[in-house]
Jmol script that loads the backbone (N, CA, C; Angstrom):
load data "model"
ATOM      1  N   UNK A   1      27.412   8.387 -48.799  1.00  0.00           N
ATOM      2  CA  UNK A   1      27.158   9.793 -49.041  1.00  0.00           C
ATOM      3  C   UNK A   1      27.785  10.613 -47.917  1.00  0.00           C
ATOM      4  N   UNK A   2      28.148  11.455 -47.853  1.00  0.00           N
ATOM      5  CA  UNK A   2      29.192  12.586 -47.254  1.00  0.00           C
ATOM      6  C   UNK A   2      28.436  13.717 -46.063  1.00  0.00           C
ATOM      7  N   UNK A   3      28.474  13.469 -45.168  1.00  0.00           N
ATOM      8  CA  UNK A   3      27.671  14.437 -44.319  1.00  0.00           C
ATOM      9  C   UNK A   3      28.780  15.333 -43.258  1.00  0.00           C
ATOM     10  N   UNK A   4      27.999  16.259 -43.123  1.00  0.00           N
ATOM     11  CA  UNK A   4      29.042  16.892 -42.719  1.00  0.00           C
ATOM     12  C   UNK A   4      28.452  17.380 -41.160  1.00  0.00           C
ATOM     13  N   UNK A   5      28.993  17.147 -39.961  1.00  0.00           N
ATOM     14  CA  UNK A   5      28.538  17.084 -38.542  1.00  0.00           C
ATOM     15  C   UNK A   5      28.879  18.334 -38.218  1.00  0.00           C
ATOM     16  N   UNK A   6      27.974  18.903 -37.265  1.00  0.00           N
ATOM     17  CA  UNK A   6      28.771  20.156 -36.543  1.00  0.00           C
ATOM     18  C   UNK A   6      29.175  19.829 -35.512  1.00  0.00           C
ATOM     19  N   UNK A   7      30.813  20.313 -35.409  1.00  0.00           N
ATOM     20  CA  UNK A   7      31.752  19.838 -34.214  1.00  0.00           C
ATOM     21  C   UNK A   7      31.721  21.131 -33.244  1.00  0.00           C
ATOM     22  N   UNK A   8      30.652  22.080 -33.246  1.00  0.00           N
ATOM     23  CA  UNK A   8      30.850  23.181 -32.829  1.00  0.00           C
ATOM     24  C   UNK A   8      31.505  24.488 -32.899  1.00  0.00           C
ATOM     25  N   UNK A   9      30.747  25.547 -32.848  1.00  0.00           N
ATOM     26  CA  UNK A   9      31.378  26.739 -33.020  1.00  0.00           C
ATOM     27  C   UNK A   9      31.924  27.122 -34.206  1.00  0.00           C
ATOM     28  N   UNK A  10      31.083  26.598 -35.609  1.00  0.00           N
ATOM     29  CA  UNK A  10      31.216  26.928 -36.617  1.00  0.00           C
ATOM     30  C   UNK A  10      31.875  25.472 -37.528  1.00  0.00           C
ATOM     31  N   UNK A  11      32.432  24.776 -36.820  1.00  0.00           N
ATOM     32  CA  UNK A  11      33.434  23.652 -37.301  1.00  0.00           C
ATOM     33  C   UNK A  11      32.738  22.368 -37.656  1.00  0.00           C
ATOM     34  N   UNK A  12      32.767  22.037 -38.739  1.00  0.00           N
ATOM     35  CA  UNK A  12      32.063  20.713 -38.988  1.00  0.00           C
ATOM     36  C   UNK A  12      33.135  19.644 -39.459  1.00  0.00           C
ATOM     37  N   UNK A  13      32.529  18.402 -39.189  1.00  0.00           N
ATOM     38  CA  UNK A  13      33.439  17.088 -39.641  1.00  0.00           C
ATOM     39  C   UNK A  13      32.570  15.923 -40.586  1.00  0.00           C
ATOM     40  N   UNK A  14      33.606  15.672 -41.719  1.00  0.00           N
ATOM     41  CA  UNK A  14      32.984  14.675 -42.335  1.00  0.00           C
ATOM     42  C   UNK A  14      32.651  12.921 -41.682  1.00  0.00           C
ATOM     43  N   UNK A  15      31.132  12.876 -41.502  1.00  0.00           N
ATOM     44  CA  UNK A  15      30.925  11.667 -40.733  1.00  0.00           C
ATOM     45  C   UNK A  15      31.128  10.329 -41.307  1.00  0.00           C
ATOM     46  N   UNK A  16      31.918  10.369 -42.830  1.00  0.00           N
ATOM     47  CA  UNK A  16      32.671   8.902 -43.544  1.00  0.00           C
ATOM     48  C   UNK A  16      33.753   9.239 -42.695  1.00  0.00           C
ATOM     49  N   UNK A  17      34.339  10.130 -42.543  1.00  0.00           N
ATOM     50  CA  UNK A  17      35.785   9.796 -41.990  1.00  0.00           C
ATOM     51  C   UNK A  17      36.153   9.872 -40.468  1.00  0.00           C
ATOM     52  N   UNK A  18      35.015   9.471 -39.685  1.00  0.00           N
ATOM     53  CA  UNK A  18      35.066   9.259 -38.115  1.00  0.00           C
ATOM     54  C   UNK A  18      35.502   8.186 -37.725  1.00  0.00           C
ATOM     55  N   UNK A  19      36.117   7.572 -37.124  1.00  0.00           N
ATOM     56  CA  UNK A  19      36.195   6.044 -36.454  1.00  0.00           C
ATOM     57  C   UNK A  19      35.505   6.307 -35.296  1.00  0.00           C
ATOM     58  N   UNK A  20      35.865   7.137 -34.442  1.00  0.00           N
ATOM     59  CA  UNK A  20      35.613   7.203 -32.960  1.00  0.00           C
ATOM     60  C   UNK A  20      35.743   8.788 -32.225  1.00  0.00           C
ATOM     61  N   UNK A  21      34.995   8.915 -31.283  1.00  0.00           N
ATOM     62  CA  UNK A  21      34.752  10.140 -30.694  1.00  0.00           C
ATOM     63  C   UNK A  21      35.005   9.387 -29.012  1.00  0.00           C
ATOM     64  N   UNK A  22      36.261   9.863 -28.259  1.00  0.00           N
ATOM     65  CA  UNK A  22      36.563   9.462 -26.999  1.00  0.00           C
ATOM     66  C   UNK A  22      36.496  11.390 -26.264  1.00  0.00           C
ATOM     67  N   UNK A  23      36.465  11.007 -24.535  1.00  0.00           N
ATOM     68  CA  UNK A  23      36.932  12.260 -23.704  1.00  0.00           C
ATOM     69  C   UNK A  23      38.199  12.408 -23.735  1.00  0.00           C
ATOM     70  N   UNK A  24      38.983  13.478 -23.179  1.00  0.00           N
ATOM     71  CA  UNK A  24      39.801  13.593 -23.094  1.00  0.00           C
ATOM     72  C   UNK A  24      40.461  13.376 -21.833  1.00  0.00           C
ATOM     73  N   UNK A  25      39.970  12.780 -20.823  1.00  0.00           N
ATOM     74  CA  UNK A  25      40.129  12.559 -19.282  1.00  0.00           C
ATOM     75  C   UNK A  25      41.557  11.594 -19.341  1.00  0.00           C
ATOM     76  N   UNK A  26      41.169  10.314 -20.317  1.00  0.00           N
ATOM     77  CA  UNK A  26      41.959   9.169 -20.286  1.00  0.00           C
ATOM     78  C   UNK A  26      43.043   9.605 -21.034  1.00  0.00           C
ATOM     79  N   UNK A  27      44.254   9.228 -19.991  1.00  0.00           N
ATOM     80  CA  UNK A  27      45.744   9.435 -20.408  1.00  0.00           C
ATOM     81  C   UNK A  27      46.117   8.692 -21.810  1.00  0.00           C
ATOM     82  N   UNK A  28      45.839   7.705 -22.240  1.00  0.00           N
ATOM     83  CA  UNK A  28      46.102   7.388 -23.540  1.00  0.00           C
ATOM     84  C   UNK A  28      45.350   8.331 -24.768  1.00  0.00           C
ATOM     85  N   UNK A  29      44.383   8.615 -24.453  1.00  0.00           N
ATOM     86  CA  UNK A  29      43.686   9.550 -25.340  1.00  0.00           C
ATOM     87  C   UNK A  29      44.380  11.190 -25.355  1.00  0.00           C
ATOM     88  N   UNK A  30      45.151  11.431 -24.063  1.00  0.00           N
ATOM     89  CA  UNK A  30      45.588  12.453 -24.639  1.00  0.00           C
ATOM     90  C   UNK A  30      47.302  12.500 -24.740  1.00  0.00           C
ATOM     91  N   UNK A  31      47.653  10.957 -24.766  1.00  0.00           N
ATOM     92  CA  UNK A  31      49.020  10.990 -25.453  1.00  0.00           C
ATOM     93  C   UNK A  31      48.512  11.070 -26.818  1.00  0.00           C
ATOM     94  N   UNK A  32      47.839  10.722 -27.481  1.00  0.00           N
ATOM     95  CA  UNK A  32      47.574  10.504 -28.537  1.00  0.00           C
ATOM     96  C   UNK A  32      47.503  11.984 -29.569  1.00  0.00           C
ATOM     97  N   UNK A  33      46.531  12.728 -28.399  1.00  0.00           N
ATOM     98  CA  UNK A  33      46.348  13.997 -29.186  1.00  0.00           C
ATOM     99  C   UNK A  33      47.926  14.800 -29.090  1.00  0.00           C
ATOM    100  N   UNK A  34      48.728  14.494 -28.157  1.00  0.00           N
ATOM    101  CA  UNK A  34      50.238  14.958 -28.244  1.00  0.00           C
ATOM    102  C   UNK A  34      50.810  14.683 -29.372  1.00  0.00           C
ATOM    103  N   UNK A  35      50.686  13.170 -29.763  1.00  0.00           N
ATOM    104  CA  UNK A  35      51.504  12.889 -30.794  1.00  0.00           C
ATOM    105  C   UNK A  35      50.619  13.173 -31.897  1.00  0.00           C
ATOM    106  N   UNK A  36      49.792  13.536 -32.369  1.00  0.00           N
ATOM    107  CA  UNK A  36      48.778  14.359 -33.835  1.00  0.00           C
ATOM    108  C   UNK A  36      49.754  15.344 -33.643  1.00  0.00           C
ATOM    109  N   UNK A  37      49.283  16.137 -32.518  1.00  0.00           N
ATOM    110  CA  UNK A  37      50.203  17.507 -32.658  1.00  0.00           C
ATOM    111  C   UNK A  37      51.573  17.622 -32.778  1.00  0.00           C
ATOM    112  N   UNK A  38      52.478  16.665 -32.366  1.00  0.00           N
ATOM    113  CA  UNK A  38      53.719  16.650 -32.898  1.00  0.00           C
ATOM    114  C   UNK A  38      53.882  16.168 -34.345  1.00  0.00           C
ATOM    115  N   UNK A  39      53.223  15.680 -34.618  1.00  0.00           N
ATOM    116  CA  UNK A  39      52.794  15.082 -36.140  1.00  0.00           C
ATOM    117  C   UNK A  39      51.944  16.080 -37.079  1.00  0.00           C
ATOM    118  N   UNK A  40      51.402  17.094 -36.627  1.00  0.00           N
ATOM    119  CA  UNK A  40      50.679  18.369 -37.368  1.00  0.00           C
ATOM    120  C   UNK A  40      49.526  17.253 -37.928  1.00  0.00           C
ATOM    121  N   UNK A  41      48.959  16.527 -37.156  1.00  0.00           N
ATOM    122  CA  UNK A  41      47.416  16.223 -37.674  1.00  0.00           C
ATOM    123  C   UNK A  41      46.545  16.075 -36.785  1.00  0.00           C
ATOM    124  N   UNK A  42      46.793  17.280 -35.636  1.00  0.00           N
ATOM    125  CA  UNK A  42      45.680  17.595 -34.970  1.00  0.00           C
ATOM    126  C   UNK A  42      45.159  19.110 -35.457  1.00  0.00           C
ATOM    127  N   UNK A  43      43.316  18.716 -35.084  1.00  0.00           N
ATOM    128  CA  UNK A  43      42.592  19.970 -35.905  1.00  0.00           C
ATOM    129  C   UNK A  43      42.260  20.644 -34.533  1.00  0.00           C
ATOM    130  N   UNK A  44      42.875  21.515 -34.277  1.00  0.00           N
ATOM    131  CA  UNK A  44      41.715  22.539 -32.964  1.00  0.00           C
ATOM    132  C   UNK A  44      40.479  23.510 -33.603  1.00  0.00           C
ATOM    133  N   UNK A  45      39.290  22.712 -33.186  1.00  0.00           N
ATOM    134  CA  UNK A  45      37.956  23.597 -33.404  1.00  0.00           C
ATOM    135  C   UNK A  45      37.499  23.621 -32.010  1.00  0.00           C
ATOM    136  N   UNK A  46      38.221  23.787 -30.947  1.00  0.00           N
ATOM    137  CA  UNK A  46      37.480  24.562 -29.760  1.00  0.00           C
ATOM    138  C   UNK A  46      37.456  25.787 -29.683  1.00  0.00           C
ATOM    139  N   UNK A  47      37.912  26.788 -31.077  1.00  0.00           N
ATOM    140  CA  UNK A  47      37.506  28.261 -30.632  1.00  0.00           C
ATOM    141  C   UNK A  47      38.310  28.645 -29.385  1.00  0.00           C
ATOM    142  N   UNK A  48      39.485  28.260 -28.764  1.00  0.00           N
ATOM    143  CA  UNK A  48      40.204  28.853 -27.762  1.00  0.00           C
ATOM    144  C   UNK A  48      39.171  28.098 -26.181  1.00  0.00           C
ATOM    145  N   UNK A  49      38.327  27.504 -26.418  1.00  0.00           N
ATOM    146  CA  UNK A  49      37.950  26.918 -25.384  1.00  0.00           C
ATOM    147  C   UNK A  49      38.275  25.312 -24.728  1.00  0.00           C
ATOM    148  N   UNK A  50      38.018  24.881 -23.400  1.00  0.00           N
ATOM    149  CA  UNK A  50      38.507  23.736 -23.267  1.00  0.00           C
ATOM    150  C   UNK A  50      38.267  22.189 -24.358  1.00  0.00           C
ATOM    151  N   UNK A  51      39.224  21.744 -24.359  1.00  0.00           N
ATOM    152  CA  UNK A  51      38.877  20.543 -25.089  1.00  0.00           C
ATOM    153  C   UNK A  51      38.006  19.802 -24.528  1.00  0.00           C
ATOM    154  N   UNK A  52      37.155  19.123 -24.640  1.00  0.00           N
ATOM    155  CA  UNK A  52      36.272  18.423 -23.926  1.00  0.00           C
ATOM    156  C   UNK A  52      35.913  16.720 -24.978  1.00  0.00           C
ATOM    157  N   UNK A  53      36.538  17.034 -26.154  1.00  0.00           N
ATOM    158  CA  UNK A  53      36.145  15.659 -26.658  1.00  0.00           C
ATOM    159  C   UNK A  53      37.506  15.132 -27.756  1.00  0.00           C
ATOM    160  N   UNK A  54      37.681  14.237 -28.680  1.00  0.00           N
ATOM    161  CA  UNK A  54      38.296  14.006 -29.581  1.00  0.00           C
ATOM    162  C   UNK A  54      37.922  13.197 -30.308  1.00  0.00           C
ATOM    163  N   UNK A  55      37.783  14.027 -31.703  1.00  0.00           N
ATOM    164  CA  UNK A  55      37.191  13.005 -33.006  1.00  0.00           C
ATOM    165  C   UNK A  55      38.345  12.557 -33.593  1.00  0.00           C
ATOM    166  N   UNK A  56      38.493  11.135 -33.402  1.00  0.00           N
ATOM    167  CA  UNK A  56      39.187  10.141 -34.003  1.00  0.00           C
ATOM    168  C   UNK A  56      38.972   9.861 -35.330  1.00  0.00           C
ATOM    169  N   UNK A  57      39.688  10.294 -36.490  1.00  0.00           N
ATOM    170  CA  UNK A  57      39.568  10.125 -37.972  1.00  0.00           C
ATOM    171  C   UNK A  57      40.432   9.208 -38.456  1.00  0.00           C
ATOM    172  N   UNK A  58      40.138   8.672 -39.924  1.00  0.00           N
ATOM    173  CA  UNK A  58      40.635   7.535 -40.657  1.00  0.00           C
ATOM    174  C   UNK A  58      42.134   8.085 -40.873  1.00  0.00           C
ATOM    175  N   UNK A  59      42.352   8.822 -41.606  1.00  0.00           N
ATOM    176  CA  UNK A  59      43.638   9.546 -41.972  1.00  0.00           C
ATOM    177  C   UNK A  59      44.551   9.874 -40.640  1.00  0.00           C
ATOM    178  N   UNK A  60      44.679   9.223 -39.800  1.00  0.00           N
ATOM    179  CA  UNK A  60      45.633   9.442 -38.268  1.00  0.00           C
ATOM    180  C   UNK A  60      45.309  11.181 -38.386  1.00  0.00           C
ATOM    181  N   UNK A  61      44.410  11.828 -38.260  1.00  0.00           N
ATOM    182  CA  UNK A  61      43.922  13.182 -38.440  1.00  0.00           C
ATOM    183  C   UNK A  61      42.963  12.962 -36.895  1.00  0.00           C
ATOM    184  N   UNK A  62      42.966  13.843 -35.865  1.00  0.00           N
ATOM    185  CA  UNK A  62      42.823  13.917 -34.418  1.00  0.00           C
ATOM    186  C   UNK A  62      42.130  15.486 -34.060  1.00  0.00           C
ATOM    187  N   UNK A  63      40.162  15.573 -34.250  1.00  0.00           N
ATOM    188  CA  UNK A  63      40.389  16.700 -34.362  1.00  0.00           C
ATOM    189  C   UNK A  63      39.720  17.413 -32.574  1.00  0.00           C
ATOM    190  N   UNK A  64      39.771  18.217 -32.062  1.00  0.00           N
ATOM    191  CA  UNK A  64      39.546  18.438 -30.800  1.00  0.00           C
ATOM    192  C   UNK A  64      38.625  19.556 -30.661  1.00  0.00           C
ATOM    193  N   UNK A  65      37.316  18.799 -30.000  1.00  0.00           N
ATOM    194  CA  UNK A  65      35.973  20.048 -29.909  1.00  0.00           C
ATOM    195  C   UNK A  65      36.175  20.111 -28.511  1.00  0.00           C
ATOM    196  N   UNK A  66      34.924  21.194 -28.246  1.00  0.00           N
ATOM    197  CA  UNK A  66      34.660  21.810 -26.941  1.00  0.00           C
ATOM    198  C   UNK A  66      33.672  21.080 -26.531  1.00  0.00           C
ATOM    199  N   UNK A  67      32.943  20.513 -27.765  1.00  0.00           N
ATOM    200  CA  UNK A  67      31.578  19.843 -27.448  1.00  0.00           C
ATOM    201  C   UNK A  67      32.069  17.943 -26.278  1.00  0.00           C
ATOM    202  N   UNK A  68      30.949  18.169 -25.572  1.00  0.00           N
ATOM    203  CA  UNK A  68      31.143  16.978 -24.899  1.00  0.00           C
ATOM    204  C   UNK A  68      30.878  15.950 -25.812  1.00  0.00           C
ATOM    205  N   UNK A  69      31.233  14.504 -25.467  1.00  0.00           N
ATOM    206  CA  UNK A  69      31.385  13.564 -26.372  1.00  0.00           C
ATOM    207  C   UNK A  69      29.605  13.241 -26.685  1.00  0.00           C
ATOM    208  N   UNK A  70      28.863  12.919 -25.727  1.00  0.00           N
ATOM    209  CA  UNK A  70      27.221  12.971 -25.806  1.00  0.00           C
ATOM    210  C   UNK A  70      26.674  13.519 -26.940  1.00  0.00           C
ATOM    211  N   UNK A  71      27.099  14.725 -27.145  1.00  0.00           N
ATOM    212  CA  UNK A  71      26.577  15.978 -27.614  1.00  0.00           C
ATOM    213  C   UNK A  71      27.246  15.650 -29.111  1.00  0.00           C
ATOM    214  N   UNK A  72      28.083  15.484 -29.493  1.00  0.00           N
ATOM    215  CA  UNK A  72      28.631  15.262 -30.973  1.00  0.00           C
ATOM    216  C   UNK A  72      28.334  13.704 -30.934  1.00  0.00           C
ATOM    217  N   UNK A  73      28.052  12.899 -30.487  1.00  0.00           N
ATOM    218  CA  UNK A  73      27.518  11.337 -30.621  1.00  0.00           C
ATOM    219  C   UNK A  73      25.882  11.850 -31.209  1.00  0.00           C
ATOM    220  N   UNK A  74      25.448  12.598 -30.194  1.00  0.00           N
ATOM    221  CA  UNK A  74      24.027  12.680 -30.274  1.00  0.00           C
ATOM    222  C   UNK A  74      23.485  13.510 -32.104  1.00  0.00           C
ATOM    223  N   UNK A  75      24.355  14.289 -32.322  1.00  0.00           N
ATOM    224  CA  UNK A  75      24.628  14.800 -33.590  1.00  0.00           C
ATOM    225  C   UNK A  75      24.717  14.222 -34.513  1.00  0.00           C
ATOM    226  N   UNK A  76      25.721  13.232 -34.222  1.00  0.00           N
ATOM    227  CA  UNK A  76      26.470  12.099 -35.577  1.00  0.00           C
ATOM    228  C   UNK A  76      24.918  10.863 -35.457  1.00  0.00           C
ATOM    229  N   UNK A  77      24.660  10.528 -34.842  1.00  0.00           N
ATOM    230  CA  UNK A  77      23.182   9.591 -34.993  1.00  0.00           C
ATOM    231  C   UNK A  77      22.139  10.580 -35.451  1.00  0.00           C
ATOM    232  N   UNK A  78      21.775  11.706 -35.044  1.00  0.00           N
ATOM    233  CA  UNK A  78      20.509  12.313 -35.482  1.00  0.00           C
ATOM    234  C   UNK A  78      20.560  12.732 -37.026  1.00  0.00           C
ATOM    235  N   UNK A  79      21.860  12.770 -37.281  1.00  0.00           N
ATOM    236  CA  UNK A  79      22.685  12.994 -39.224  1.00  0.00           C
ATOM    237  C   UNK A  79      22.235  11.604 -39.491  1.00  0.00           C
ATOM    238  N   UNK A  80      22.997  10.565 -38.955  1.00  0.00           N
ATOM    239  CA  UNK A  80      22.622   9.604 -39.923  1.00  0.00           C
ATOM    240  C   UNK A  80      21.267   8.910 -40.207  1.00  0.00           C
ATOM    241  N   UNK A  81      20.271   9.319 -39.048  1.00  0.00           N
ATOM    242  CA  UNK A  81      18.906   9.154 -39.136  1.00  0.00           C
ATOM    243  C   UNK A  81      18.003   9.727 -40.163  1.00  0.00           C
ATOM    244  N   UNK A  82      18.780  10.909 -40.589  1.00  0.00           N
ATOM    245  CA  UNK A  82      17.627  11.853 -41.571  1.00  0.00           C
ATOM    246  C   UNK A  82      18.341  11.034 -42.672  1.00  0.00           C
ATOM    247  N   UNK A  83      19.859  11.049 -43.038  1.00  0.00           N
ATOM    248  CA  UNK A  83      20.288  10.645 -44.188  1.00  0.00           C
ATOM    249  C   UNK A  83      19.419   9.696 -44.601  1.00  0.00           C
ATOM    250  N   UNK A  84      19.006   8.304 -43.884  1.00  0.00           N
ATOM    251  CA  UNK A  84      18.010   7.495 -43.768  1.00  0.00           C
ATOM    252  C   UNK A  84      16.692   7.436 -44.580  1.00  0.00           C
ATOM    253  N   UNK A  85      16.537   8.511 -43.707  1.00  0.00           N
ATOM    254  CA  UNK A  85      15.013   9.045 -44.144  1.00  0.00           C
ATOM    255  C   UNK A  85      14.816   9.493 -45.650  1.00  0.00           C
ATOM    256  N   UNK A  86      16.374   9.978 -45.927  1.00  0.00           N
ATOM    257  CA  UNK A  86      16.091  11.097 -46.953  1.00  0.00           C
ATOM    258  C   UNK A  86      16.515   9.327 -48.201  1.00  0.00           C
ATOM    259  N   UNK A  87      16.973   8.853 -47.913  1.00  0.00           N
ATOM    260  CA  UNK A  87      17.814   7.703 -49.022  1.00  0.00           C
ATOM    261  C   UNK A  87      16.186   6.798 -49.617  1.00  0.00           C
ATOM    262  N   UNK A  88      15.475   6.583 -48.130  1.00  0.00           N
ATOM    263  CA  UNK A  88      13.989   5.783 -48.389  1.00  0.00           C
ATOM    264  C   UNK A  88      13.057   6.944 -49.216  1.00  0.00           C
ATOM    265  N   UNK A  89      12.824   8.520 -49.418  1.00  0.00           N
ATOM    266  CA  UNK A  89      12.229   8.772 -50.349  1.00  0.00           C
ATOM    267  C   UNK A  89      12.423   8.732 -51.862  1.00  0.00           C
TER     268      UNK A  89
END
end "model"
wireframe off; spacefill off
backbone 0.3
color backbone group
């Protein structure tokens, strides 16, 4: 079933199509977001603010929040907990 996360500042992401949520500190992680963007499949939802995380999607699709990685982890588990809840009634 299809949930949809808030990546902040209005921007949400579908949580079937996540692989991985990394920082952006580590140099491979942000060659990576170079080459999305030379490739036009990076999403900017930081609202003009710093990048601070990167949601890694199935479709080589690379999208870049403001939100720290904690903070959209902590999101994507507390979604799939209710989904849970809601599947057992």
């Amino acid at each position: 079933m299809q949930r949809l996360i808030n990546a902040g500042y209005g921007n949400s992401v579908n949580s079937d199509k996540v692989i991985s949520v990394a920082s952006i500190d580590a140099a491979p992680i942000k060659r990576l977001v170079q080459n999305a963007k030379d490739m036009g499949k990076a999403i900017d939802m930081t609202q003009g603010r710093k990048t601070k995380s990167v949601i890694i999607m199935e479709d080589g699709y690379v999208g870049l929040s403001a939100l720290v990685v904690e903070t959209f982890v902590s999101r994507f588990n507390d979604s799939s907990y209710k989904g849970k809840d809601e599947e057992d009634e």
